[in-house]
MDAnalysis code that builds the backbone (N, CA, C; Angstrom):
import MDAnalysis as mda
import numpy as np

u = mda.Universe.empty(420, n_residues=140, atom_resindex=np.repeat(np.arange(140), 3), trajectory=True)
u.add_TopologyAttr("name", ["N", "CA", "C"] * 140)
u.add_TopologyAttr("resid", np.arange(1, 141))
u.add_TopologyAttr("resname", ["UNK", "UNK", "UNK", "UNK", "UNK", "UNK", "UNK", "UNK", "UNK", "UNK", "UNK", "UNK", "UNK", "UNK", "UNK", "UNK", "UNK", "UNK", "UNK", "UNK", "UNK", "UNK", "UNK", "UNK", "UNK", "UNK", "UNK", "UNK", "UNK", "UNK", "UNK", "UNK", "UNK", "UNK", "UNK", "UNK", "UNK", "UNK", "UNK", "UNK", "UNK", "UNK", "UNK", "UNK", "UNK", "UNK", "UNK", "UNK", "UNK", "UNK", "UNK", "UNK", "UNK", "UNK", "UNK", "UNK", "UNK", "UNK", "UNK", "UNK", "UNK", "UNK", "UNK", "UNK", "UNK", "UNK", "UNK", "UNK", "UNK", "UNK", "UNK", "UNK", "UNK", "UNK", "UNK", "UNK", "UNK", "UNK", "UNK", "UNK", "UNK", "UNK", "UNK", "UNK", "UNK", "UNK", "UNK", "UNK", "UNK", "UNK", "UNK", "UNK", "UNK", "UNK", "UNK", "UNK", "UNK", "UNK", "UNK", "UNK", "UNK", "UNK", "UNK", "UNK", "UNK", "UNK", "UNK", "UNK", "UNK", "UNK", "UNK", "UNK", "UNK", "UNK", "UNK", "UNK", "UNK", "UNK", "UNK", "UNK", "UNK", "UNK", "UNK", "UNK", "UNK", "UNK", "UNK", "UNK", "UNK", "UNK", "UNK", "UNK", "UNK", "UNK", "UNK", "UNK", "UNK", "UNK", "UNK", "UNK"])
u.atoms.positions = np.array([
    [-162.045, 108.971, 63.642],
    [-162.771, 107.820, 64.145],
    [-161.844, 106.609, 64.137],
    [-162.535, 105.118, 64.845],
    [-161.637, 104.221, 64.667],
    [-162.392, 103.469, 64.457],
    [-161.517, 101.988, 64.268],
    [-162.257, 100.643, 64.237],
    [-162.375, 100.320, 65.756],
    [-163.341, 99.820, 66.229],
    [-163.203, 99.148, 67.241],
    [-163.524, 97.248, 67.103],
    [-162.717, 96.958, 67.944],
    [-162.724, 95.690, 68.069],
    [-163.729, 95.045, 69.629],
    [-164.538, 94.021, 69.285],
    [-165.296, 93.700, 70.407],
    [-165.448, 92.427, 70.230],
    [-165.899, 91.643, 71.177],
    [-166.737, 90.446, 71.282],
    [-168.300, 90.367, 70.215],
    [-168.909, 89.817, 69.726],
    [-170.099, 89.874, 69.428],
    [-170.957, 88.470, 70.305],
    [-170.989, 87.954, 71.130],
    [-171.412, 86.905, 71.491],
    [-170.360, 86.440, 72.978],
    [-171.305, 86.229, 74.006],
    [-170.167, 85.791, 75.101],
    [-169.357, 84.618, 75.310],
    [-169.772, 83.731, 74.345],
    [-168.612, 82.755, 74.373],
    [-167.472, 83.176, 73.900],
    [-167.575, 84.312, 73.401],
    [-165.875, 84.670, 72.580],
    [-165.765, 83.928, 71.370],
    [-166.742, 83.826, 70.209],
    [-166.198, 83.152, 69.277],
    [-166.506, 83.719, 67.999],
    [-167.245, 84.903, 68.253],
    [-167.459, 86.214, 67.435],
    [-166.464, 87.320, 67.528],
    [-165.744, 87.611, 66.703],
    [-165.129, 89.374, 66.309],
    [-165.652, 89.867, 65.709],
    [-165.504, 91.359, 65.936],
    [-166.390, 92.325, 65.520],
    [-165.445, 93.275, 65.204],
    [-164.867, 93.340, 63.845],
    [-164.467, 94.626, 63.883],
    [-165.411, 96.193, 63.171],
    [-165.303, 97.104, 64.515],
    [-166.567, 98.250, 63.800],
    [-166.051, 99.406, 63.695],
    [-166.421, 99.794, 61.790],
    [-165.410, 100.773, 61.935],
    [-166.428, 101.395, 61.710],
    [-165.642, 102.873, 62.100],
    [-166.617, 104.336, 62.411],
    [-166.123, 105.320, 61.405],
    [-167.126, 106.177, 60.833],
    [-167.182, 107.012, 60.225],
    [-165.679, 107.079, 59.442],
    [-164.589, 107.909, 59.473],
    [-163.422, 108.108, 58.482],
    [-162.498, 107.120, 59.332],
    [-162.285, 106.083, 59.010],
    [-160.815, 105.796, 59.856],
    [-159.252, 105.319, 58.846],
    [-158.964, 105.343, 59.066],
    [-157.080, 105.022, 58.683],
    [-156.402, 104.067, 59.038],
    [-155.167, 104.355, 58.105],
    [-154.550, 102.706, 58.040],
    [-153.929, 102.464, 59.875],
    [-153.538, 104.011, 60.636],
    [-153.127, 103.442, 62.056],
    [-154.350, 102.661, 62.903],
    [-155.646, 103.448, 62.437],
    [-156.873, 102.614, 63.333],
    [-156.619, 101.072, 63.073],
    [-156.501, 100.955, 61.353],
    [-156.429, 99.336, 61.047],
    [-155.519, 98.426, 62.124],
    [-154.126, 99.201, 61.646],
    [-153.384, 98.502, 62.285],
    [-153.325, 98.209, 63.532],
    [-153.874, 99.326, 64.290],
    [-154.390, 98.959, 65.842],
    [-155.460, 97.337, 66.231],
    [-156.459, 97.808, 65.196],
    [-157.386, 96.619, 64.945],
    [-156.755, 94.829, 64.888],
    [-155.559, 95.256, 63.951],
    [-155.014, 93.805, 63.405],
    [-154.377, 93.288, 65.073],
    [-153.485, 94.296, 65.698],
    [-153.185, 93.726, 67.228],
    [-154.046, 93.447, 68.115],
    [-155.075, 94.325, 67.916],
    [-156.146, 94.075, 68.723],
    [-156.304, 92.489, 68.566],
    [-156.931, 92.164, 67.418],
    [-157.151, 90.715, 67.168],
    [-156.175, 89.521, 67.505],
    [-154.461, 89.976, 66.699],
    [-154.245, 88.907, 67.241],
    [-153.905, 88.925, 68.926],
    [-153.922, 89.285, 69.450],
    [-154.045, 89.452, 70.774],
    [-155.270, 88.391, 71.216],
    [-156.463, 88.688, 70.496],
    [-157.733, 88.089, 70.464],
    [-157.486, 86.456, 70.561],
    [-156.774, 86.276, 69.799],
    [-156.597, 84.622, 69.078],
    [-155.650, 84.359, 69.474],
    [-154.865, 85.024, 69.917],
    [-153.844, 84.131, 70.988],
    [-154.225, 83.331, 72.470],
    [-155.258, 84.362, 73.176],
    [-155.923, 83.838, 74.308],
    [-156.764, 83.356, 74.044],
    [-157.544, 82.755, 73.127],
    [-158.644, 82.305, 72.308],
    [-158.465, 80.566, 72.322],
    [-159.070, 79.561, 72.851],
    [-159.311, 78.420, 72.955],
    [-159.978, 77.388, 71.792],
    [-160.463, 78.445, 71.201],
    [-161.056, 77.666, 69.995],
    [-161.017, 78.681, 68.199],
    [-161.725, 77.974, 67.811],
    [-162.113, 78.761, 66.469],
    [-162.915, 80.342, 66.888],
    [-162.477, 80.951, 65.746],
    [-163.030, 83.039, 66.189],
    [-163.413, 83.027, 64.597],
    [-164.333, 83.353, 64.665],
    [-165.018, 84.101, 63.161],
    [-164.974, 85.288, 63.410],
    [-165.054, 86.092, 62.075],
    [-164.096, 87.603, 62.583],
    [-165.217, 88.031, 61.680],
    [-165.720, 89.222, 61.809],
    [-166.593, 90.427, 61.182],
    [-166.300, 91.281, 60.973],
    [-166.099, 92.034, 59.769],
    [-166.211, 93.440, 59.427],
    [-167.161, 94.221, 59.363],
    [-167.602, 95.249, 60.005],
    [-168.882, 95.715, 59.684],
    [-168.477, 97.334, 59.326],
    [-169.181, 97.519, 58.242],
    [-168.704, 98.978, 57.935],
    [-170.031, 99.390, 57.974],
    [-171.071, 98.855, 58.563],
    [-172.182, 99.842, 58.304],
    [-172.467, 101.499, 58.404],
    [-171.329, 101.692, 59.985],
    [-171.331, 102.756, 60.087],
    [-170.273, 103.828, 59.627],
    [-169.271, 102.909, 58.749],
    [-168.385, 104.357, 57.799],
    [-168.784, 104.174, 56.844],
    [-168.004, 105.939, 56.757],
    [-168.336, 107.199, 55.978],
    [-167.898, 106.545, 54.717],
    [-166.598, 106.098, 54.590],
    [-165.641, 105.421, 53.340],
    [-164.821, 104.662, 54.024],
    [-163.787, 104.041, 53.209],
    [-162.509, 103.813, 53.574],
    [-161.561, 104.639, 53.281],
    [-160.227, 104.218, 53.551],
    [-158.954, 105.130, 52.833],
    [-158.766, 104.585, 51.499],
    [-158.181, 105.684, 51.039],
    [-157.544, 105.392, 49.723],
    [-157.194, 103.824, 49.841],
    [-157.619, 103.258, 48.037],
    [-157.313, 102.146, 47.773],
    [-157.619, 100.809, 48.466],
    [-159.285, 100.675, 48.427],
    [-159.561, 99.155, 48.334],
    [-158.610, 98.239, 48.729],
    [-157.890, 98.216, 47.269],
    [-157.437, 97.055, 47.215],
    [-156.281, 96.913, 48.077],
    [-155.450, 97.962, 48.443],
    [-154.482, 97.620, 49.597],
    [-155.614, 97.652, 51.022],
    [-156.652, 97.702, 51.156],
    [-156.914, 97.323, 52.526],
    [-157.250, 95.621, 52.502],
    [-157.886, 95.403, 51.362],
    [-157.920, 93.889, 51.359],
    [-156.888, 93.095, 51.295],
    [-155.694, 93.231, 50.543],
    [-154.313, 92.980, 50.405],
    [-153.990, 93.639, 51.814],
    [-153.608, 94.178, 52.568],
    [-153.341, 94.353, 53.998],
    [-153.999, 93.209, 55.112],
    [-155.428, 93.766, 54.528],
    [-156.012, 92.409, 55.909],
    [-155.636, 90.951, 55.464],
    [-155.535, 90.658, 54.070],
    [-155.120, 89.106, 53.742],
    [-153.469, 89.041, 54.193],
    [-152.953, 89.903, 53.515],
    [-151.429, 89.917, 54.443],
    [-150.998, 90.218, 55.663],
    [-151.718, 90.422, 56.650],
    [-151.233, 90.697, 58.295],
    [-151.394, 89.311, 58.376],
    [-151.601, 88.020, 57.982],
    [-151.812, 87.145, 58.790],
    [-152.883, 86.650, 59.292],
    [-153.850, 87.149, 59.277],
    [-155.044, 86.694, 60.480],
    [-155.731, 85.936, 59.922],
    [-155.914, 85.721, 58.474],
    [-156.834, 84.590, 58.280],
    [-156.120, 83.225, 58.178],
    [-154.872, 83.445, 58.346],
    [-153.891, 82.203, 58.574],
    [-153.299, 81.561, 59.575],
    [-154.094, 82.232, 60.941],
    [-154.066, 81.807, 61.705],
    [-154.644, 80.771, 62.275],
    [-154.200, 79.863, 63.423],
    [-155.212, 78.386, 63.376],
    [-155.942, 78.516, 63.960],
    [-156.418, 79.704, 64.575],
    [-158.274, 79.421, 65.426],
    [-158.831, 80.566, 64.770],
    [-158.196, 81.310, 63.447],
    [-159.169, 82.026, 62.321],
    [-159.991, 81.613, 61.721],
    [-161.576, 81.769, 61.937],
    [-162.703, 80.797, 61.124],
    [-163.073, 81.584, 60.529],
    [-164.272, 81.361, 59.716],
    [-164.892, 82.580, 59.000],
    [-165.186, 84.184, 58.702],
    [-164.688, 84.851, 58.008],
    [-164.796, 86.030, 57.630],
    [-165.971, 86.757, 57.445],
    [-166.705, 87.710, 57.672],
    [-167.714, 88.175, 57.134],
    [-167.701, 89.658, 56.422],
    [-167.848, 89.947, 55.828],
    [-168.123, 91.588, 55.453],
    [-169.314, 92.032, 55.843],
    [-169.444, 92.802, 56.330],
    [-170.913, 93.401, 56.559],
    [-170.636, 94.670, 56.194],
    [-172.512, 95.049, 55.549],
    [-172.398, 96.798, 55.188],
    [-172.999, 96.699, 54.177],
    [-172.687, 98.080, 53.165],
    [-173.113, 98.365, 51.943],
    [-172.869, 97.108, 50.703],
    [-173.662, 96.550, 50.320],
    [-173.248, 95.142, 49.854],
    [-172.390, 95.280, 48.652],
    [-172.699, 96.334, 47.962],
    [-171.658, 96.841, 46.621],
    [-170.184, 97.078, 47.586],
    [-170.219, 97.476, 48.449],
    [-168.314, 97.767, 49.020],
    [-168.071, 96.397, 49.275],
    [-168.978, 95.887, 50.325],
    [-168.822, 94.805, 50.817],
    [-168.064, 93.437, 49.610],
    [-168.754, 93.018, 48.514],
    [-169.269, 92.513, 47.702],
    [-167.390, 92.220, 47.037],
    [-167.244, 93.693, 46.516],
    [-166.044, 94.259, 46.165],
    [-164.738, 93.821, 46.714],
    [-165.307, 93.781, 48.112],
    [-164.047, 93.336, 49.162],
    [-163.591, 91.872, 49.272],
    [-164.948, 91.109, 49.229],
    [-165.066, 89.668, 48.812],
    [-164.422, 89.490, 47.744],
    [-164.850, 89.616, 46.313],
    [-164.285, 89.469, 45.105],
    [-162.493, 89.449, 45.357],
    [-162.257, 90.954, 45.545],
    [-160.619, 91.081, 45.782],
    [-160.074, 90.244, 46.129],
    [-160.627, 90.174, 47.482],
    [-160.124, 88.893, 48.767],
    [-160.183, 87.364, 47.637],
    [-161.135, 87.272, 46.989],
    [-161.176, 85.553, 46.760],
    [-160.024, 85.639, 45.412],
    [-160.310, 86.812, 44.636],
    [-158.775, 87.237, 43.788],
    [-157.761, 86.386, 43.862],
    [-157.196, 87.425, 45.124],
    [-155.820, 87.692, 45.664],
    [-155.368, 86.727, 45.886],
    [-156.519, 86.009, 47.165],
    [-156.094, 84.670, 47.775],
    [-157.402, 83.531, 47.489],
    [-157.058, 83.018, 46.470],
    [-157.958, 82.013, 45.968],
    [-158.506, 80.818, 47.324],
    [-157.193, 80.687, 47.972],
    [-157.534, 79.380, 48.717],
    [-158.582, 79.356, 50.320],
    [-158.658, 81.401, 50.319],
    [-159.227, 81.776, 51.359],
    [-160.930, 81.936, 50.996],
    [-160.994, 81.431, 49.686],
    [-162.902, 82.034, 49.364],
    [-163.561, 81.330, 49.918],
    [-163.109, 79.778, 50.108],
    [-164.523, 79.310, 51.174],
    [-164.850, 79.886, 52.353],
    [-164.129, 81.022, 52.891],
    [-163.814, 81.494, 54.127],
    [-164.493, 83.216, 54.161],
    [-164.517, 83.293, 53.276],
    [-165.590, 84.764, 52.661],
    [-166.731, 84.739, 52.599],
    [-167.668, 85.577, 53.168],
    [-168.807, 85.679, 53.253],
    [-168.985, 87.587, 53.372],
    [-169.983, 87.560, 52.922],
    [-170.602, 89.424, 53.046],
    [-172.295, 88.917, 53.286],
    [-172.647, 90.064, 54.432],
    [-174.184, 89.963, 54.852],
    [-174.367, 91.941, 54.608],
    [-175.767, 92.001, 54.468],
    [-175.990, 93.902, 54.738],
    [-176.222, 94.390, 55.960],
    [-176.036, 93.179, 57.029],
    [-176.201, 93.726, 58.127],
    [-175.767, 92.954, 59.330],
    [-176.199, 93.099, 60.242],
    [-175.374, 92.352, 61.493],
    [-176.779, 91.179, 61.719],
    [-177.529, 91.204, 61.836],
    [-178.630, 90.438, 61.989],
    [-178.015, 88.843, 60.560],
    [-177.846, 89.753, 59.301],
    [-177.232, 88.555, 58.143],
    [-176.249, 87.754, 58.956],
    [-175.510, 88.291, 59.525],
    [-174.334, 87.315, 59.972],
    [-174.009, 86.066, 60.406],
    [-175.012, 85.991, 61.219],
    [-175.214, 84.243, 61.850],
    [-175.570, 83.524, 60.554],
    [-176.580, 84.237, 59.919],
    [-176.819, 83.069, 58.310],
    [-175.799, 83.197, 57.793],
    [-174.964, 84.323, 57.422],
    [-173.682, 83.783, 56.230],
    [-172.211, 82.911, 57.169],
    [-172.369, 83.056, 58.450],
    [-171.525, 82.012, 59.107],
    [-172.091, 80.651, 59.376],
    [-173.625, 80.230, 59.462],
    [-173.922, 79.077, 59.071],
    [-173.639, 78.410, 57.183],
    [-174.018, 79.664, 56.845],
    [-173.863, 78.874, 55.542],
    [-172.237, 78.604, 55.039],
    [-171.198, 79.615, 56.211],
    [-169.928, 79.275, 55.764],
    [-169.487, 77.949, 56.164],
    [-170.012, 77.433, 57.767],
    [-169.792, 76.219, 58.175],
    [-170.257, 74.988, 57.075],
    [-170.836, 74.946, 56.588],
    [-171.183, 74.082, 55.379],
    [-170.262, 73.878, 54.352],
    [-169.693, 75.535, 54.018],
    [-168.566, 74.931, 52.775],
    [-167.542, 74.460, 53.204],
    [-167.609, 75.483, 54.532],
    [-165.933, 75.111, 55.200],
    [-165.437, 73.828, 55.605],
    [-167.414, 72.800, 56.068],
    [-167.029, 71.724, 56.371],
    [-166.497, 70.773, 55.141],
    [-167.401, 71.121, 54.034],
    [-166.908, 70.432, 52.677],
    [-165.448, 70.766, 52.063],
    [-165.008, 71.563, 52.446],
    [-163.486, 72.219, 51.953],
    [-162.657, 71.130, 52.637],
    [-163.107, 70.892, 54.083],
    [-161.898, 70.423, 55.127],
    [-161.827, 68.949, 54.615],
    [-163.283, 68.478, 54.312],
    [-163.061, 67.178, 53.741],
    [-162.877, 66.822, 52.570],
    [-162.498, 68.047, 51.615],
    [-161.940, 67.385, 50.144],
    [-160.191, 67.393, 50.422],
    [-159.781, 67.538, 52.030],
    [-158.440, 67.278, 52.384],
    [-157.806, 68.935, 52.332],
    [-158.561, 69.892, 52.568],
    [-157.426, 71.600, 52.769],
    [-157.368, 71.523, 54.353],
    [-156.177, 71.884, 54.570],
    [-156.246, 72.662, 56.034],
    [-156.334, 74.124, 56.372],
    [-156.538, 74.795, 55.377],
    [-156.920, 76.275, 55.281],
    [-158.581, 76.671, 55.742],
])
């Protein structure tokens, strides 16, 4: 199986990445070009989604997929907005934690919902911190 990458919304300001049943670190990495590809032709801010509702697992080791997606770059990019996890909220949850770990300065930027319907609420409620982050002076 793979991740697929899509639009979620026609303005283009939703990503969707959906991964399917078993996928691997080449699906990932397909995914990560996919995107920045995404945000290069991209005019504004892109909030990006993970949704694992529909896999089976991941690959070996968590923590290098979160350490992978924080290290390709993409949330450091300048029209990268909000993150979401979607899915099983214990994986999900997990992935958050790591992520705010690893990279402390990226947690206002983390969010996990259990489903795709959650999403618009945990990206409204991210616009709130994110707006309070930008004005205690971060550009992250």
């Amino acid at each position: 199986m793979a991740i697929n990458v899509v639009w979620l919304d026609p303005a283009r300001t939703i990503l969707c990445w959906q991964h399917e049943g078993v996928w691997d670190w080449d699906s990932y990495m397909q995914a990560v070009q996919e995107t920045e590809q995404a945000l290069a032709v991209s005019h504004t801010r892109v909030d990006c989604v993970f949704e694992h509702c529909d896999s089976a697992s991941v690959p070996p080791s968590i923590a290098a997929y979160v350490r992978g997606l924080l290290d390709s770059g993409l949330l450091e990019h300048p029209r990268m907005g909000r993150t979401v996890f979607v899915g099983d909220l214990a994986l999900t949850e997990v992935i958050r934690i790591l992520g705010e770990r690893v990279y402390p300065q990226f947690a206002h930027r983390l969010r996990v919902a259990s489903c795709l319907d959650g999403v618009f609420r945990a990206l409204k409620s991210g616009a709130r911190q994110l707006a309070a982050h930008r004005a205690a002076g971060s550009t992250n």
